[in-house]
Every structure is written in structure tokens, then in C-alpha cells.
TIRO-2110 file (N, C-alpha, C; in Angstrom, 1 decimal):
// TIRO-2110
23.3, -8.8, 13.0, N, 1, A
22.5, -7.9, 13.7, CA, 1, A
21.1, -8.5, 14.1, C, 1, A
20.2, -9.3, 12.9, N, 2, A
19.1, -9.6, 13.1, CA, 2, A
19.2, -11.0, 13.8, C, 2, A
20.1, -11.8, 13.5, N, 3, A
20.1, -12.7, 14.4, CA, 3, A
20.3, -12.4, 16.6, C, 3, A
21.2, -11.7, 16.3, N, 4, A
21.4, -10.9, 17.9, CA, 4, A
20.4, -10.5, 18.7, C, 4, A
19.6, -9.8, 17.7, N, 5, A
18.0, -9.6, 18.5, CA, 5, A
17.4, -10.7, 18.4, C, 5, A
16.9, -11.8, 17.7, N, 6, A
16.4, -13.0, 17.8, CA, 6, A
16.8, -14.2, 18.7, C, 6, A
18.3, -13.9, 18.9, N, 7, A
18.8, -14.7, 20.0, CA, 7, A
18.6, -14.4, 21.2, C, 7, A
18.3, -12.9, 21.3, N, 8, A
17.9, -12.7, 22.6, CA, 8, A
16.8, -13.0, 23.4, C, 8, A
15.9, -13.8, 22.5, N, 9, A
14.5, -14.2, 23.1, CA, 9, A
13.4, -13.1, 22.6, C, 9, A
13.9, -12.1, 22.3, N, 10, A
12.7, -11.0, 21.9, CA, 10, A
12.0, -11.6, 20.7, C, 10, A
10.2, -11.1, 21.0, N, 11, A
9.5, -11.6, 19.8, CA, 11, A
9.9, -11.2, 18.8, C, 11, A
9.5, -10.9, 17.2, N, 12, A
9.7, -10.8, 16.0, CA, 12, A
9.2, -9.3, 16.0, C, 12, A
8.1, -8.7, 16.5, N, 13, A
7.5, -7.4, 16.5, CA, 13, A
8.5, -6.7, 17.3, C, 13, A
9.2, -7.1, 18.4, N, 14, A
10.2, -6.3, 19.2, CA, 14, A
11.1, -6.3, 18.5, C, 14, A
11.9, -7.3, 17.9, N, 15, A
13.0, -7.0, 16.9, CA, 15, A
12.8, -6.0, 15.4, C, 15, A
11.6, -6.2, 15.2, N, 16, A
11.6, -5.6, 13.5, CA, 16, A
11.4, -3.9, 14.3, C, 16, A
10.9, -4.0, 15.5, N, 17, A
10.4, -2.2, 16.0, CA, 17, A
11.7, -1.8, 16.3, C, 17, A
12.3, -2.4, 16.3, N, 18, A
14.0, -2.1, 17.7, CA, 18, A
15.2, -1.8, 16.2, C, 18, A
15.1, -2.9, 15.2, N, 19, A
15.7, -2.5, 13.7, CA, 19, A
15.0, -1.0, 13.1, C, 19, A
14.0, -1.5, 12.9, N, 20, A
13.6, 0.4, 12.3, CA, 20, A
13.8, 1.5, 13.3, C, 20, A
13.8, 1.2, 14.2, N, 21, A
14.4, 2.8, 15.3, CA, 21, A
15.2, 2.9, 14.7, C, 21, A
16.7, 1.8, 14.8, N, 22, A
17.9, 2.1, 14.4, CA, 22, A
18.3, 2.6, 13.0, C, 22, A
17.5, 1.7, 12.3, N, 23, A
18.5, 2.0, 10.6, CA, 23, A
17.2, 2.9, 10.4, C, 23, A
16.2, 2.9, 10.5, N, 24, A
15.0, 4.1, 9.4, CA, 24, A
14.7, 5.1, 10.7, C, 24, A
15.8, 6.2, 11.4, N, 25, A
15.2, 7.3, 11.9, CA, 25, A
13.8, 7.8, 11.4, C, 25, A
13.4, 8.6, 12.3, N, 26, A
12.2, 9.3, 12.3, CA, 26, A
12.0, 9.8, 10.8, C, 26, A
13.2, 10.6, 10.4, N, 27, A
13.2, 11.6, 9.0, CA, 27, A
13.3, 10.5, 8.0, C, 27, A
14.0, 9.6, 7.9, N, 28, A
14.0, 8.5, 7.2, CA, 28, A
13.0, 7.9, 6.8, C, 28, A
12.0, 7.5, 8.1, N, 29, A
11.0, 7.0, 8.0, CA, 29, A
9.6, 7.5, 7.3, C, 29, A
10.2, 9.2, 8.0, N, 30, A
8.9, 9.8, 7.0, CA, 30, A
9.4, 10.0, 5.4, C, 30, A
10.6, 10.1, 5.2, N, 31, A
10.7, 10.0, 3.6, CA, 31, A
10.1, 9.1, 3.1, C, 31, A
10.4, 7.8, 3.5, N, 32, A
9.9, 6.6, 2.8, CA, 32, A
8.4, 6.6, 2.6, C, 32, A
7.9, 7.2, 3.8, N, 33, A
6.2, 6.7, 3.7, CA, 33, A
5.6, 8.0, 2.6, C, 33, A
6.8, 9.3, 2.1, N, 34, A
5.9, 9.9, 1.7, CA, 34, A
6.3, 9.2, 0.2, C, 34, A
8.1, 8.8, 0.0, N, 35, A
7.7, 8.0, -1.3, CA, 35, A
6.6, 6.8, -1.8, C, 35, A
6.5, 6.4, -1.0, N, 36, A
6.0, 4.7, -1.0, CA, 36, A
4.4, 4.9, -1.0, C, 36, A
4.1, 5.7, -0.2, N, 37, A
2.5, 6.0, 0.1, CA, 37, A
2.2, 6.7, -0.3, C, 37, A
2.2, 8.4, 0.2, N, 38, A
1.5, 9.5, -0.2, CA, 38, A
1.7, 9.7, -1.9, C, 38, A
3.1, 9.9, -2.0, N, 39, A
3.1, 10.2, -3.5, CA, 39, A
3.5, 8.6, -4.3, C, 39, A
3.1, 8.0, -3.9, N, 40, A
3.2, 6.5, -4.9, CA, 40, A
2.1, 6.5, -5.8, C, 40, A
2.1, 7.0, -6.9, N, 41, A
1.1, 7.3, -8.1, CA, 41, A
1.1, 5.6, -8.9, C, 41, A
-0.1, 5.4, -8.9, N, 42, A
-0.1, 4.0, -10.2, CA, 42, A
0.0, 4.6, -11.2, C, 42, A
0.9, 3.7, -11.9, N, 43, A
1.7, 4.1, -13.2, CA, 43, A
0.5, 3.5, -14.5, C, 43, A
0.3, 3.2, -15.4, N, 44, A
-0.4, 3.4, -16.4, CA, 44, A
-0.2, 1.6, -16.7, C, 44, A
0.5, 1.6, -17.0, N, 45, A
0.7, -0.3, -17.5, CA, 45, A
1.0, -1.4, -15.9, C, 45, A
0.9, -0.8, -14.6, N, 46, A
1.7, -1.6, -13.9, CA, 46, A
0.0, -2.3, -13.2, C, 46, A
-0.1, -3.5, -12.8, N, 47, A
-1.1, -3.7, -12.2, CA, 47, A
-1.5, -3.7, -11.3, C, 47, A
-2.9, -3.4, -11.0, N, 48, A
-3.7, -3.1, -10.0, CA, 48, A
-3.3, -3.9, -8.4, C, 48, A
-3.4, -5.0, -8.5, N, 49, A
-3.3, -6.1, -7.4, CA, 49, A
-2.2, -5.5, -6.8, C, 49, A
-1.2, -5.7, -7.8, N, 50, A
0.2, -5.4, -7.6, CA, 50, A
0.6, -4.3, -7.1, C, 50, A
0.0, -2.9, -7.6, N, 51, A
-0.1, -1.9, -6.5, CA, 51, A
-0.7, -1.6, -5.1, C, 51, A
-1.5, -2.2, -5.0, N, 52, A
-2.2, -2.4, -3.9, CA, 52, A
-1.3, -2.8, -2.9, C, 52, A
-1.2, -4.2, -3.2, N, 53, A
-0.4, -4.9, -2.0, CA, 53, A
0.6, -4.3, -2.0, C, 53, A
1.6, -3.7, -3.0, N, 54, A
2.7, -2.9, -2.6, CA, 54, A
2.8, -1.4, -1.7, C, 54, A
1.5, -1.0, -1.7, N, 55, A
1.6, 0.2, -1.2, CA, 55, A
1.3, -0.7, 0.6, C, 55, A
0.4, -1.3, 0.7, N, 56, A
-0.2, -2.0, 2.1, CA, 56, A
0.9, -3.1, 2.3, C, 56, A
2.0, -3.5, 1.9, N, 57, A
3.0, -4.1, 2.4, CA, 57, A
3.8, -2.6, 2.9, C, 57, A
4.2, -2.0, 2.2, N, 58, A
5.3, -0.7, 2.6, CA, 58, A
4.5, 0.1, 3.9, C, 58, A
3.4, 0.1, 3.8, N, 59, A
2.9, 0.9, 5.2, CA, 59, A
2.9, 0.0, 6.2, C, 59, A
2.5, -1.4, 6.0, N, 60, A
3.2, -2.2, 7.3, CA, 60, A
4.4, -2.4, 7.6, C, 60, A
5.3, -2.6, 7.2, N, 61, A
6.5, -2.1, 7.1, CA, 61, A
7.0, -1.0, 7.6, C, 61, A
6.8, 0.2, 7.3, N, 62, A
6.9, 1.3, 7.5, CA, 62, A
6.3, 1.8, 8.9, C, 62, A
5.2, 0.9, 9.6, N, 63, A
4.0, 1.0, 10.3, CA, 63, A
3.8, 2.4, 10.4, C, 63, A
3.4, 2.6, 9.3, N, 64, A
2.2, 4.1, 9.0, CA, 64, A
1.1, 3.7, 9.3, C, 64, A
0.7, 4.9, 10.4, N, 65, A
0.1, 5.6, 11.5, CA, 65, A
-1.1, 5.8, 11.1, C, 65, A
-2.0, 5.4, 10.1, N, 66, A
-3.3, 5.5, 9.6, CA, 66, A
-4.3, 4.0, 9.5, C, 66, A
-5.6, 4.7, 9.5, N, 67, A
-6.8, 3.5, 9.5, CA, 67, A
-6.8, 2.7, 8.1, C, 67, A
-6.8, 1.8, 8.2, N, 68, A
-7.1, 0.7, 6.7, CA, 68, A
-8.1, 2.0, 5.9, C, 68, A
-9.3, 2.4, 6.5, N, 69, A
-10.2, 3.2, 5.2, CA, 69, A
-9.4, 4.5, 4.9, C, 69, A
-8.4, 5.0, 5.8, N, 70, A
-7.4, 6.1, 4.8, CA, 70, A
-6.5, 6.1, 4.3, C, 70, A
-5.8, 4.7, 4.4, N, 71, A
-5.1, 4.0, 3.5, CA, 71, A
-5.6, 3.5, 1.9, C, 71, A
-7.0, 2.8, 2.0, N, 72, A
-7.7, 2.8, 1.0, CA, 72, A
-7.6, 4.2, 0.5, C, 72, A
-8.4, 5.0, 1.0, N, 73, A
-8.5, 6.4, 0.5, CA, 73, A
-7.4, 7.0, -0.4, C, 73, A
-6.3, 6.7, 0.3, N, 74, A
-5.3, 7.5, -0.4, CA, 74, A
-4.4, 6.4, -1.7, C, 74, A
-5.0, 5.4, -1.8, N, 75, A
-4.9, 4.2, -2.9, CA, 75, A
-5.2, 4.8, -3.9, C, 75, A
-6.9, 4.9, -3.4, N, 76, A
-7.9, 5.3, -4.7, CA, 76, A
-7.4, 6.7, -5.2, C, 76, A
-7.1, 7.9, -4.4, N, 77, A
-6.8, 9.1, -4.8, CA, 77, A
-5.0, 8.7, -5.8, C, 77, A
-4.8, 7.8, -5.8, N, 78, A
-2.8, 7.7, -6.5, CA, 78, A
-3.3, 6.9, -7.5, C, 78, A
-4.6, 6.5, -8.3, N, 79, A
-5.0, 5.5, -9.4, CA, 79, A
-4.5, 6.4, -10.4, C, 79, A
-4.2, 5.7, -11.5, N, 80, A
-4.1, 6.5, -13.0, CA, 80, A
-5.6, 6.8, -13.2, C, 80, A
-4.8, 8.2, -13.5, N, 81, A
-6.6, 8.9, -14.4, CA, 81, A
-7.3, 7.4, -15.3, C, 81, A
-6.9, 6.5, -16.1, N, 82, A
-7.8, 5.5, -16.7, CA, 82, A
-8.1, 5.0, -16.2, C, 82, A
-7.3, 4.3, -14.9, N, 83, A
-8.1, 3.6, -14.0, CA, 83, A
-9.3, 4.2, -13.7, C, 83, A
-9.0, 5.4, -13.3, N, 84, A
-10.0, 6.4, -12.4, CA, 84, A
-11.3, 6.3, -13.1, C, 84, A
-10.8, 6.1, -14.5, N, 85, A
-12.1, 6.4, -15.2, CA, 85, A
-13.2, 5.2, -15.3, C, 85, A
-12.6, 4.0, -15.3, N, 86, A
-13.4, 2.9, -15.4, CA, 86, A
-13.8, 3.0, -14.2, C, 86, A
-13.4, 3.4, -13.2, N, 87, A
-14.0, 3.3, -11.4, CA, 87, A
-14.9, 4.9, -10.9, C, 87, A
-15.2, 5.2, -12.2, N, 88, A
-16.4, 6.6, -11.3, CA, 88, A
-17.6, 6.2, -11.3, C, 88, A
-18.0, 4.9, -11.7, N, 89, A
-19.4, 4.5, -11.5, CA, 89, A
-19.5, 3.8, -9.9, C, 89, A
-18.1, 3.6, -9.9, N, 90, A
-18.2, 2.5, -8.5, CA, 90, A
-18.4, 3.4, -7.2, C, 90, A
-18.7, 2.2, -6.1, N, 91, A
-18.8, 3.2, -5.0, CA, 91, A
-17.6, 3.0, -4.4, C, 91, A
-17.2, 4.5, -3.6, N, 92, A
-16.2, 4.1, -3.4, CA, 92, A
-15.5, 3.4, -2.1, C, 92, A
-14.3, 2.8, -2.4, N, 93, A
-14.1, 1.6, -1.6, CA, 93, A
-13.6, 1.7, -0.5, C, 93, A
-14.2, 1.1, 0.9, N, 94, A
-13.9, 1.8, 2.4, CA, 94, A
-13.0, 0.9, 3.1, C, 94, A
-12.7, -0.5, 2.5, N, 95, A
-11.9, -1.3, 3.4, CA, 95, A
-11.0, -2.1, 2.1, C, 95, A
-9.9, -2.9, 2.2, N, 96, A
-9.2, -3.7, 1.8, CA, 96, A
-9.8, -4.4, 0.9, C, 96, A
-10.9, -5.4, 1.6, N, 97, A
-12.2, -6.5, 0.8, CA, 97, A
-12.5, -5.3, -0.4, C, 97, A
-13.0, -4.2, 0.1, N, 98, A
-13.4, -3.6, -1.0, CA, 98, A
-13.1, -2.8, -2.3, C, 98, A
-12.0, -2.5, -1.9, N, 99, A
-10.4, -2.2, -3.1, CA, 99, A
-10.4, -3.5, -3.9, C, 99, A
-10.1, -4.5, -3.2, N, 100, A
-9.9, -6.0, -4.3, CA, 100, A
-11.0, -6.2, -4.8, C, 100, A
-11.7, -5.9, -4.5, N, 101, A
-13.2, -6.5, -5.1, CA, 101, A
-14.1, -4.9, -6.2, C, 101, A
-13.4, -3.9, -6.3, N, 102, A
-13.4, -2.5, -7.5, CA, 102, A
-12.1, -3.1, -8.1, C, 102, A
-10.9, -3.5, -7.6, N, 103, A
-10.0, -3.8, -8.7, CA, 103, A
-10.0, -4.9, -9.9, C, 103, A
-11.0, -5.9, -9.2, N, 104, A
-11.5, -7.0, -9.8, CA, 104, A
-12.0, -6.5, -11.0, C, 104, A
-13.4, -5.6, -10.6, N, 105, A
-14.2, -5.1, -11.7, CA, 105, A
-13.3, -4.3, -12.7, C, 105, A
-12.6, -3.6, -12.5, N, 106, A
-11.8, -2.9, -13.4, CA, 106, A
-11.1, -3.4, -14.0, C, 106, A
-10.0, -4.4, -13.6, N, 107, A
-9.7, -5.4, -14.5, CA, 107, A
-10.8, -5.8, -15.4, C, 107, A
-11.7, -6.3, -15.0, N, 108, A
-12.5, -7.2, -16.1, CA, 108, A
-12.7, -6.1, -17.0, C, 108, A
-13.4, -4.9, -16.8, N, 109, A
-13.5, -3.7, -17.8, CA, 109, A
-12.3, -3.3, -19.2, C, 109, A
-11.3, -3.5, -18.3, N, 110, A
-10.4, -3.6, -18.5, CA, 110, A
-9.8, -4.4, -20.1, C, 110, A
-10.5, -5.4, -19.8, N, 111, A
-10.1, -7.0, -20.7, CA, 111, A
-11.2, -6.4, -21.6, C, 111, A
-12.2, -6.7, -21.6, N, 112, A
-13.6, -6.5, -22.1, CA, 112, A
-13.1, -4.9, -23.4, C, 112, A
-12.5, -4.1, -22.7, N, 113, A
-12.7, -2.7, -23.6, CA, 113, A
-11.3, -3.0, -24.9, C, 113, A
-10.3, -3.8, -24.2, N, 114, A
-9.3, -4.3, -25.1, CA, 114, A
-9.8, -5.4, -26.0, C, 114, A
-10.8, -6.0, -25.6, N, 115, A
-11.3, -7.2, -27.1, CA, 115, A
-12.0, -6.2, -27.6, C, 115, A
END
């Protein structure tokens, strides 16, 4: 199937938009984005980075319909309460650069409270 559309000369963005019509309907689509995104809670032992870029790969993917700073937003609102807790001094983080660079800090807190 994915070869067929790539043989056809169509770019890579026309092929990946033309596959998700087909296999992830509309309802489909929004299930996924409410698993993956809205209710994707960081789990207590899984890491920071690692959720991040998982939630921001699945919404590109998914191409959910929101601005990088409400995607942050709703990052920061799915942190584990301990996260949360090392990050209420911080300010909070309006773009991508600034998620990685509060996750940084919190990791180090992180390390630091465990020695």
C-alpha cells in the first residue's frame, strides 16, 4: 500500500495525509489523540525526555490541531504530582526549548534529592 502511493510520485506528506484518511478515520483519530495526548498521564518511574518526545511524536503523527505552547501546556498539566512538585518554583514552560530545559532541571533535582 505504502509503496503504491510513493510510486506514484506523491510527496511523503501527501502519502502519510492520504494513509491516515484511510486507516485512522476521523473517530479513530480522535480516540488516539485523546489516548496519547489529552489523557497520557506521566507515570511515576518513566522518564521525563522520554515522555515528552512521546507525547510530541504521537501529535505529529496524529497531526493534532494545536499550537506547540498548548501542547506544552497540556504536557505540563499530565506530569506526575512529584514531578509537579520539584517544577512549582519554575516558570512555567511556553515552548518546546523550554519544557527540555525545566526537564533538565528536574532531573538534576531529581539526582541531587536521591544522593
Amino acid at each position: 500500500m505504502i509503496t503504491r502511493y510513493l510510486r506514484s510520485g506523491r510527496s511523503w506528506e501527501r502519502c502519510k495525509r492520504e494513509l491516515l484518511r484511510e486507516f485512522f478515520p476521523h473517530f479513530v483519530r480522535e480516540r488516539l489523540i485523546w489516548d496519547h495526548i489529552v489523557f497520557n498521564f506521566n507515570q511515576e518511574k518513566e522518564a521525563l525526555r522520554d515522555y515528552v518526545s512521546k507525547v510530541f511524536a504521537g501529535a505529529s503523527f496524529l497531526q493534532y490541531d494545536a499550537v506547540e505552547e498548548e501542547l506544552v501546556g497540556r504536557i505540563v498539566m499530565n506530569l506526575h504530582p512529584t514531578v509537579l512538585a520539584h517544577a512549582a518554583f519554575l516558570e512555567r514552560p511556553r515552548s518546546r526549548k523550554d519544557l527540555i530545559n525545566a526537564v533538565g532541571l528536574i532531573e538534576k533535582f531529581s539526582v541531587l534529592r536521591e544522593r
